[in-house]
N, C-alpha and C positions, 0 to 999 in steps of 0.2 A: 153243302158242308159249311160247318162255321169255323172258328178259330177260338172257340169257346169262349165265347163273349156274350154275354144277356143280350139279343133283341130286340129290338122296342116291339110293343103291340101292333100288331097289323102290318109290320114292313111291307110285306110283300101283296097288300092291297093298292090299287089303283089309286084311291083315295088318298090313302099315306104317299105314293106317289109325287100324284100332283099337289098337295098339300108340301112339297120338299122339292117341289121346280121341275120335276120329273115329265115327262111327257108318254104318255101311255095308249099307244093305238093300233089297234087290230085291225087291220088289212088283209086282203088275199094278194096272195104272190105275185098274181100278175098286177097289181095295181102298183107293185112297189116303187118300180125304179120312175113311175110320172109323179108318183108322192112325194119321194125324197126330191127329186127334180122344182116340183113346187115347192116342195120346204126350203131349201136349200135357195132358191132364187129369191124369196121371200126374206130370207136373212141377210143373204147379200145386197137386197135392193135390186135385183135385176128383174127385166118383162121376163113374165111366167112362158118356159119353155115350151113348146109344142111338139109332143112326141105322133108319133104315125105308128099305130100297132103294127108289129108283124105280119104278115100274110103266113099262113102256116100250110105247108102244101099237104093233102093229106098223104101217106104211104099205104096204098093197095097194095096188100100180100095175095097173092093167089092161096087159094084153098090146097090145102096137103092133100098128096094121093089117097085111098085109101084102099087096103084092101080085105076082103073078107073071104 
């Protein structure tokens, strides 16, 4: 939604973007929180953090009765 204001051309390209300081990056979800980790240390000046994935346990359901 706007606030009925002229746009400029392209705002919402990546180009316009980063041409406007913008920072534009498509990740998958799990990669997020070691990305921002590294970005975030990197601005700070701090050694790049070292995350350890989760171990994710699986959950077996047994199979539902059935009957016919």
């Amino acid at each position: 939604q706007t606030v009925r204001e002229k746009l400029p051309e392209g705002f919402q390209r990546s180009e316009f973007l980063l041409d406007h300081g913008a920072i534009d990056m498509i990740i998958a979800r799990s990669e997020l929180r070691p990305r921002l980790g590294n970005l975030l240390a990197q601005m700070m000046n701090l050694p790049t953090p070292r995350f350890v994935a989760p171990v994710i346990e699986p959950i077996i359901v047994p199979p539902a009765p059935t009957t016919i």
